[in-house]
C-alpha positions in Angstrom: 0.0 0.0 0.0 3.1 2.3 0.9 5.6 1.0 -1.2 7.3 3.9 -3.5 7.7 1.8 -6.6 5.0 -0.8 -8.4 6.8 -3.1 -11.0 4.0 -4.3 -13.5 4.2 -5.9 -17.1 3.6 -2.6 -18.5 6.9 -1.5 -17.7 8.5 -4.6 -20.0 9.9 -4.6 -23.5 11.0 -8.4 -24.5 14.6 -8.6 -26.7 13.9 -11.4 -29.1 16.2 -12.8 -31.8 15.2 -14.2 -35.1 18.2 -15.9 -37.4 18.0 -17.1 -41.1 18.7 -20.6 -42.2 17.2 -22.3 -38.8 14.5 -24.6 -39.1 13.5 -24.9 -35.4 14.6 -22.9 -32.3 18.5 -22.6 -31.2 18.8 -22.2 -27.9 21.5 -19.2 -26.8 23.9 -20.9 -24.4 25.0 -18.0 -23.1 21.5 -16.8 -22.5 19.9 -19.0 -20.9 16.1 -19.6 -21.2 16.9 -17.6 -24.6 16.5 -18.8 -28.5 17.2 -18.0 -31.9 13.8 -17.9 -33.2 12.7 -19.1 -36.5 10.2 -16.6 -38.3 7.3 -19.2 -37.3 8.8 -19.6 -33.8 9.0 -16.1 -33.7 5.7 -15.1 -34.0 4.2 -18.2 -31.5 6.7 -16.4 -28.9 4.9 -13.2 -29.5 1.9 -14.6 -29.5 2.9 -15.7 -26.0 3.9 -12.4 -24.8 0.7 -11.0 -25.8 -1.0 -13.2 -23.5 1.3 -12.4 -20.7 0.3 -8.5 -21.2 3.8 -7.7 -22.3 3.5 -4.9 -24.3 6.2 -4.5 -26.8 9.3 -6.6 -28.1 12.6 -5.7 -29.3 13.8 -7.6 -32.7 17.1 -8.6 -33.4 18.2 -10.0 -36.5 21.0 -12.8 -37.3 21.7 -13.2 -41.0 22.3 -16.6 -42.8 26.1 -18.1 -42.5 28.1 -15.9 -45.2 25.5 -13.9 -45.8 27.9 -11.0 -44.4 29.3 -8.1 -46.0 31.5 -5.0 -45.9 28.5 -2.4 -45.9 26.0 -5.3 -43.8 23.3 -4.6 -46.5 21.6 -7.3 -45.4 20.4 -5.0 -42.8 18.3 -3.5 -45.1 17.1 -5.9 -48.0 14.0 -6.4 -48.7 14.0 -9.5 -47.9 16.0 -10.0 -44.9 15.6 -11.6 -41.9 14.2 -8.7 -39.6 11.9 -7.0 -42.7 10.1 -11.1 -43.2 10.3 -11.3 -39.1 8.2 -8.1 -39.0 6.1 -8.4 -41.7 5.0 -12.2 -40.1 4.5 -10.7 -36.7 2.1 -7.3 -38.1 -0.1 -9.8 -40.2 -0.1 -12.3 -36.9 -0.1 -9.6 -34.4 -1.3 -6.2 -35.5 -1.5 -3.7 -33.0 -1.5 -5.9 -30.3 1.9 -5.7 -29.5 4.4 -2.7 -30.1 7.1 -3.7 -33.0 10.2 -2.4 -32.4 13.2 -2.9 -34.2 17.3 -2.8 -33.5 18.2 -1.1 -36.0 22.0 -1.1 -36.4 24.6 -2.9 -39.2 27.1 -4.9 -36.7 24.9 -8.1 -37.2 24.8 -7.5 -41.1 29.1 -6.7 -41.2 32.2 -8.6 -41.9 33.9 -6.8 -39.7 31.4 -6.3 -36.9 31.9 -2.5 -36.8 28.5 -0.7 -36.4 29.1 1.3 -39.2 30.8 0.8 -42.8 34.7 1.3 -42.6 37.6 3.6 -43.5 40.4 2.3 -45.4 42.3 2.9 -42.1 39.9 1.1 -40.3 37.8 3.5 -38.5 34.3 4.1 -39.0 33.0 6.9 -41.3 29.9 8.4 -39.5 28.8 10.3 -42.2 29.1 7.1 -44.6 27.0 5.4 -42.7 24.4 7.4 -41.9 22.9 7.2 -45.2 22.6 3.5 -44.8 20.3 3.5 -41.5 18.5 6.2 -43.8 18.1 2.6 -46.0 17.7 0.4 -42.7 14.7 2.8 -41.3 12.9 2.6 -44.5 12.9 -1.1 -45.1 12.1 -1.8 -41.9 9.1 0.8 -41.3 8.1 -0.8 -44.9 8.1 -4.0 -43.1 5.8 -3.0 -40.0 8.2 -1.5 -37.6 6.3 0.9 -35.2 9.4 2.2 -33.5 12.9 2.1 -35.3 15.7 1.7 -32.0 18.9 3.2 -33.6 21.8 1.4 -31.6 25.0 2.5 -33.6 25.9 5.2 -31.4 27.1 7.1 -34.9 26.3 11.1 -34.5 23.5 12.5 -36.2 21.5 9.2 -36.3 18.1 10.5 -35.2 18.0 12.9 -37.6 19.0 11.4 -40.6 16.6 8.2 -39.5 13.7 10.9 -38.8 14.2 13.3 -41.9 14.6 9.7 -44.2 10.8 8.6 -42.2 9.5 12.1 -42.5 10.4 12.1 -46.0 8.7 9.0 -47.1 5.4 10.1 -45.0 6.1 7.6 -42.2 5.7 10.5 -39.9 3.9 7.9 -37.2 6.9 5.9 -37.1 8.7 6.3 -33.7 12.5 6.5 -32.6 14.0 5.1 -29.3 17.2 6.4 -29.3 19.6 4.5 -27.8 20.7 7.9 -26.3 23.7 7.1 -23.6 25.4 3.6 -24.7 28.4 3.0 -23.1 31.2 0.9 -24.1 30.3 -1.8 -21.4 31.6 -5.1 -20.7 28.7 -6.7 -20.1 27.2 -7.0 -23.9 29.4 -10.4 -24.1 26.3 -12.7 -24.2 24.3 -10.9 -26.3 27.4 -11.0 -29.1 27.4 -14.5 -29.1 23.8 -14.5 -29.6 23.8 -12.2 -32.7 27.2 -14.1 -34.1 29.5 -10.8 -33.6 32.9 -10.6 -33.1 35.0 -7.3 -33.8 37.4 -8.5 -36.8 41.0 -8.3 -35.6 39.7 -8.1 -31.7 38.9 -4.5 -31.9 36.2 -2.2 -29.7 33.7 0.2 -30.0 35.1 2.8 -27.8 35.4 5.1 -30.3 32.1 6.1 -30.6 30.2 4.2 -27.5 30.5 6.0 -24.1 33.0 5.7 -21.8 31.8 4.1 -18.4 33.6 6.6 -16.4 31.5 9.6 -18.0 27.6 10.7 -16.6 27.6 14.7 -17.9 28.3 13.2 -21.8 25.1 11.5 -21.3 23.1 14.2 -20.5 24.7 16.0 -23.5 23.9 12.9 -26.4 20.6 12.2 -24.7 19.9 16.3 -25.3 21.2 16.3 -28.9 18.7 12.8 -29.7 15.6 15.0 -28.4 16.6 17.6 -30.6 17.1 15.8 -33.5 13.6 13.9 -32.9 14.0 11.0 -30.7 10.5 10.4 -29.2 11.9 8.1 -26.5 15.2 8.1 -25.1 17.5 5.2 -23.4 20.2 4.2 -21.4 22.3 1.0 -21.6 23.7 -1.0 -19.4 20.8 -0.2 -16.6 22.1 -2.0 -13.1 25.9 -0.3 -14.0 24.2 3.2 -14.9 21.3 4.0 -12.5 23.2 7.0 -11.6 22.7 7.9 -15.5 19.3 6.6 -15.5 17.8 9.4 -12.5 20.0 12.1 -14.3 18.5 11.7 -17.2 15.2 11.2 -15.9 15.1 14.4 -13.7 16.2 16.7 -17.0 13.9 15.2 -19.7 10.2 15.2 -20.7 9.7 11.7 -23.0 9.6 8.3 -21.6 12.8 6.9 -21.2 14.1 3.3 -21.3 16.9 1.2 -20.2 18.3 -1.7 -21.0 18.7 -4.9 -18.9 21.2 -6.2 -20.8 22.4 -9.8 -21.8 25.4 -9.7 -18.9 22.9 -8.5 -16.1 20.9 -11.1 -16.9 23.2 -14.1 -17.7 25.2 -13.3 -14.1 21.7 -13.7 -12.7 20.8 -16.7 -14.3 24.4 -18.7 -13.5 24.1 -17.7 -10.0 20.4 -18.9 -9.6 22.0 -22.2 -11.3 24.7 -23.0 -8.7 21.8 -21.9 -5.9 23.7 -18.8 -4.8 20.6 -16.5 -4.8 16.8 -17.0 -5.3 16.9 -16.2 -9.0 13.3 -14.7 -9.7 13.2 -12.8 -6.5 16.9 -11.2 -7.9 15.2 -10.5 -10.8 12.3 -8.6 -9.6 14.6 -6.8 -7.9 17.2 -5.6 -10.3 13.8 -4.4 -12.5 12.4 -2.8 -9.6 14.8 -1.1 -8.7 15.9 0.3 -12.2 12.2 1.4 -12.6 12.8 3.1 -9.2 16.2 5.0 -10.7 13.5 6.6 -13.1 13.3 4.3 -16.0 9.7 4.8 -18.0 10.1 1.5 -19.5 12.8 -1.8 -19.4 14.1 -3.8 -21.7 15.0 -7.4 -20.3 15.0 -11.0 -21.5 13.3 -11.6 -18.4 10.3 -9.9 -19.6 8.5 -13.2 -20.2 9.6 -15.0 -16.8 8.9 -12.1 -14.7 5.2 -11.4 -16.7 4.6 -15.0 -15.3 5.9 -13.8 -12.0 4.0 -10.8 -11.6 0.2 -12.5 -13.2 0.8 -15.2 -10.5 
C-alpha cells in the first residue's frame, strides 16, 4: 500500500532474436532460457507475450552463414531476416503488441563495426548514416512501429527521422539508444547475434566511456533535438546513476536496458543456488524502474510477466 515503486508488465519490452537458415529454435547458451527464433517460432513467442500482457518486443536479427558483407546490406534488403520477421509478426499480431526494431549494421558486417569502414579502419559516420537512412525505410516498410537506432554514430536521429518524414512515415517512432556505453557486459548478447570485432577491436570510439555521466546528458539532449520520441540508457544496473539524471532533466519516456550480462550473471548464479533467482530479478527491475526508467528492456520480460500475473 506504501511501497514507492510498483513493477508491472507494462513497464516490460522483451529482446527477441530471429536468425536465417534455422528450421527450429537454437537455444543461446550464453543466455539461458533464450533462442534464436525461426520466423514461425517467432511469431508463437509473440503470440505468448501478448498473452502475458507484455506490451512490446525488441527484434534482433541474425543473417544466414556468409550472408555478411563489408556495408552489412543485409540489414536493409527487402527480404531480410528482420523485414520477413516483422512483416510475419504485423499480419499475426497487429496492434497488439508494439514492433520495435534494433536497428543497427554490426549483425549484417564482416567486420562487426556498427558502421561501414575507412580504409584505415575507422568508422565513417557520415558514410554510414545514409545507410540506416536505408535500414529505417525497409524496416518501417516491413511493419516496424518504432525504429531503435543502436549505432551510437552522431546524427543518427535525424537522418533516420528526416529519411521517415520524408517517405510520409511521420507515425513511425524512434527510441534512441541515447547514452550507450562501451560496457563489458554486452558479451552474451554478441554470441547471440554471431558478432565478433574482426582483428579483436572495440567500440570505444564512438560508445561511451563508463567513467562519463555529464556526456550523457549531453547525447541524450542532442537525440531529443534531432527527434528522438523516447530516449535510453544501456547497461541499466551499472548506470542507474545515469538513468535518475536523465530522468530528472527530460520530458519523454525513457528506457533502459537490462542487458544480456545482467541477466546471464543472474541466471548462473540462480544455477549454482547462490541466490533466489526470480526474486533477484524482480529486484534488479524494480529497482531500475525506481532509478527513473519509464520502461525496461529485459530478457526476463516473459519470466517475470509469469511472475507478476501469479
Amino acid at each position: 500500500m506504501v511501497a514507492e515503486t510498483t513493477l508491472t508488465v507494462d513497464d516490460l519490452i522483451a529482446p527477441l532474436f530471429v536468425r536465417e537458415g534455422i528450421t527450429e529454435p537454437a537455444p543461446i547458451l550464453s543466455l539461458p532460457g533464450q533462442s534464436q527464433q525461426t520466423v514461425g517460432s517467432l511469431v508463437l513467442e509473440a503470440k505468448r507475450l501478448v498473452s502475458l500482457g507484455v506490451p512490446a518486443l525488441v527484434l534482433f536479427g541474425v543473417p544466414a552463414d556468409g550472408a555478411k558483407d563489408a556495408t552489412g546490406s543485409g540489414a536493409w534488403d527487402r527480404d531480410g531476416i528482420v523485414q520477413k520477421a516483422l512483416s510475419e509478426l504485423k499480419s499475426a499480431l497487429s496492434d497488439q503488441i508494439v514492433l520495435i526494431a534494433d536497428l543497427c549494421l554490426d549483425e549484417y558486417t564482416d567486420h562487426g563495426h556498427c558502421g561501414i569502414l575507412r580504409p584505415d579502419g575507422t568508422v565513417d559516420n557520415d558514410a554510414t548514416l545514409e545507410l540506416y537512412q536505408k535500414v529505417a525505410l525497409a524496416q518501417s516498410a516491413a511493419g516496424a512501429d518504432i525504429l531503435a537506432p543502436s549505432g551510437m554514430m552522431d546524427g543518427q536521429v535525424g537522418a533516420i527521422r528526416a529519411a521517415l518524414d520524408g517517405a510520409g512515415r511521420e507515425e513511425v517512432g524512434i527510441l534512441a539508444y541515447a547514452a550507450k556505453y562501451a560496457s563489458a557486459l554486452y558479451g552474451p548478447f554478441r554470441h547471440a547475434v554471431g558478432v565478433e570485432i574482426t582483428g579483436g577491436g572495440d567500440r570505444r570510439a564512438y560508445q561511451q566511456d563508463p567513467r562519463n555521466a555529464r556526456e550523457a546528458l549531453a547525447e541524450v539532449a542532442l537525440d531529443i533535438a534531432e527527434g528522438a520520441d523516447m530516449v535510453m540508457v544501456k547497461p541499466a544496473l551499472a548506470y542507474l546513476d545515469v538513468i535518475a539524471q536523465v530522468a530528472s532533466t527530460i520530458d519523454v519516456p525513457l528506457a533502459a536496458y537490462h542487458v544480456s550480462g545482467e541477466y546471464s550473471m543472474v541466471k548462473a548464479a540462480a544455477e549454482r543456488g547462490w541466490i533466489d533467482g526470480p526474486a533477484v530479478a524482480l529486484e534488479h527491475l524494480t529497482s531500475i524502474k525506481r532509478a527513473g526508467a519509464s520502461a525496461i528492456l529485459t530478457y526476463f520480460a516473459a519470466e517475470v510477466a509469469e511472475t507478476l500475473h501469479g
